[in-house]
N, C-alpha and C positions, 0 to 999 in steps of 0.2 A: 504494500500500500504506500500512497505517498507520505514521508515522513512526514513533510510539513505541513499536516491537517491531524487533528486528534480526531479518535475512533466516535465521539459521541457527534460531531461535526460531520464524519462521513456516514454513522447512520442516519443523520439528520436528512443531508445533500440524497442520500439515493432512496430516502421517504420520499420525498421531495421528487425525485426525478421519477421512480415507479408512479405517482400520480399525474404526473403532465405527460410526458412522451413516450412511444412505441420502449419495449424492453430491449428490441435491436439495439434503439440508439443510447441507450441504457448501458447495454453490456459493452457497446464499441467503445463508450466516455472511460467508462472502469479499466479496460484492457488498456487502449491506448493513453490514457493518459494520469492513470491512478495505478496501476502497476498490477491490477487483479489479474488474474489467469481468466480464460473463458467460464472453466468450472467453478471458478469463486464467485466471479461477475453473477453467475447462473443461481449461485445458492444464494448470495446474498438478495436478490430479487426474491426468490421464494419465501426470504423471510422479513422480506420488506412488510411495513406498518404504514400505518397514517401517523407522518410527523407529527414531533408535539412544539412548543412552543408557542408558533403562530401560524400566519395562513399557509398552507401549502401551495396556493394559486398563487405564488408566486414571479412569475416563468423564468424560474432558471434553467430550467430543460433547454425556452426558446433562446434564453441568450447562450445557454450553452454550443447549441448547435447553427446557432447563427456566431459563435467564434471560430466554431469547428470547420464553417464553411468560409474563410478566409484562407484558410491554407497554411496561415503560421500557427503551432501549435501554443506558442507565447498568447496568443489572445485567448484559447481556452482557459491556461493558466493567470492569465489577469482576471477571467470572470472568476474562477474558483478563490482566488486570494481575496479579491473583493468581497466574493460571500463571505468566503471566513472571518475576514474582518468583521460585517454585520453580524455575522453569528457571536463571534467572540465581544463585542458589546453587548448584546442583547443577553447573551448570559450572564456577564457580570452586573448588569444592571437587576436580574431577576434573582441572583444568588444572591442578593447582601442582606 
């Protein structure tokens, strides 16, 4: 997995993405850019939930795949650090 996101952040991110887009573009995001293997990509969907926090309608799926379709993989990784960042605010405002 990719180091620089914690485990509660990436079951958050693929809540999140099992409810907006096709599981295809799900497992491609995971392989290609989060380090999962096919069959990990594959389990971890099966045991995807409905995020908690806040909305899931989000669309980080669509901005995800609208980075993916630029062709530098640097823009997928800006959306994803970006969220993290919102994620990691939103946490510590909820945790204190």
């Amino acid at each position: 997995m990719h180091d620089d996101y914690t485990p509660r952040y990436l079951t958050y991110l693929i809540a999140r993405l099992y409810e907006q887009i096709e599981d295809s573009s799900t497992i491609r995001i995971l392989t290609n850019y989060l380090d999962y293997t096919e069959d990990e990509a594959k389990e971890t969907l099966k045991n995807a939930e409905r995020p908690e926090l806040f909305a899931y309608d989000d669309k980080i799926g669509s901005a995800l795949l609208n980075a993916e379709d630029s062709g530098d993989k640097q823009d997928v990784f800006n959306v994803l650090d970006t969220d993290f960042n919102i994620f990691k605010l939103v946490i510590s405002k909820t945790e204190k």
